[in-house]
C-alpha positions in Angstrom: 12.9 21.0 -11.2 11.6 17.3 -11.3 8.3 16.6 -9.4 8.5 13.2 -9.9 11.3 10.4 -9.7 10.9 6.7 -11.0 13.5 4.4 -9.6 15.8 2.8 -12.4 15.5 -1.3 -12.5 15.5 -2.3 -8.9 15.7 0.3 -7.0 12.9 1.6 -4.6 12.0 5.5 -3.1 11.3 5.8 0.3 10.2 8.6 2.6 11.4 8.0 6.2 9.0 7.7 8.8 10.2 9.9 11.6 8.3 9.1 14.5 7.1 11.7 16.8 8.8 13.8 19.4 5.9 14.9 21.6 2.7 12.3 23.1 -1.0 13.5 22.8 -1.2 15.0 25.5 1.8 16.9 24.9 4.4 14.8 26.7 8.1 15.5 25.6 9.5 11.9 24.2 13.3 11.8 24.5 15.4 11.3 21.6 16.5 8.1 22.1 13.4 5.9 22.7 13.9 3.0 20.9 12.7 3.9 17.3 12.3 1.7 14.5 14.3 2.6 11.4 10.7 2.3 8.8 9.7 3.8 5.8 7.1 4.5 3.7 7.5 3.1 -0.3 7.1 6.3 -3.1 8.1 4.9 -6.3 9.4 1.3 -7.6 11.3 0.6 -10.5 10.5 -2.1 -12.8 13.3 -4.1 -11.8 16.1 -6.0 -12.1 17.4 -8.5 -15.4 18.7 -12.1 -15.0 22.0 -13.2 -17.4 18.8 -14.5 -19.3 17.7 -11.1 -19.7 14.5 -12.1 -18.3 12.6 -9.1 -16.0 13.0 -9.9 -12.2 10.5 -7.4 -10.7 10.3 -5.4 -7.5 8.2 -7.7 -4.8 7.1 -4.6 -3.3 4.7 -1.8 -4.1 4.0 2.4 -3.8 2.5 2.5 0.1 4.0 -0.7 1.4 5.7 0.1 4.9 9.1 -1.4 5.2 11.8 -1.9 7.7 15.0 0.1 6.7 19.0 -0.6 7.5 20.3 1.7 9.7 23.2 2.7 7.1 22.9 3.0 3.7 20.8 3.6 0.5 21.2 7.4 -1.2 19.8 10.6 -0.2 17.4 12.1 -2.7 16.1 15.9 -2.1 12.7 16.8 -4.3 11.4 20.1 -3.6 11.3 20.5 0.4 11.3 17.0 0.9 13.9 14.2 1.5 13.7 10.9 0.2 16.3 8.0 -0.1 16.6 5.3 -2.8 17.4 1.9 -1.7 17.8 -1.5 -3.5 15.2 -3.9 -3.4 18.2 -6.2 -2.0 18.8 -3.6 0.9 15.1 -3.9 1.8 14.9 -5.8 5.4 11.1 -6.3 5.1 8.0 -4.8 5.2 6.1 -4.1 8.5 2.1 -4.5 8.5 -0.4 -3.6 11.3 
């Protein structure tokens, strides 16, 4: 079994960011609070080539948070853990603090 996955050219591996169900102080949250769709950038491929053949690379990087679509991009299981590949295209942006 694979422990690690590099992206091919410009694809990107995210891990969800599920946000949580319960407050601090152990308040309940129902399911649907607004929650952003986010994730958290694994692995980036090395990109994408022109009809040039010239490298276009990825414009993000491993721990970048970024704002997902609600549909798409394919689900990936490693291990216990889910994942989902996206194309740098599919990408809506990336969120900062």
């Amino acid at each position: 079994m694979a422990k690690r996955l590099i992206p091919s050219f410009n694809r990107i591996l995210i891990e969800k960011i599920i946000p949580p169900s319960k407050t601090n102080s152990g308040i309940l949250l129902p399911e649907k609070t607004s929650k952003l769709n986010s994730g958290k950038v694994v692995a980036v491929g090395p990109g994408a080539r022109d009809r040039d053949g010239k490298l276009i690379p990825v414009n993000l990087k491993e721990g970048d948070t970024v704002l997902l679509p609600e549909y798409g991009g394919t689900e990936v299981k490693l291990g216990e853990k889910e994942y989902h590949l996206y194309r740098d295209d599919d990408i809506l942006g990336t969120l900062h603090d």
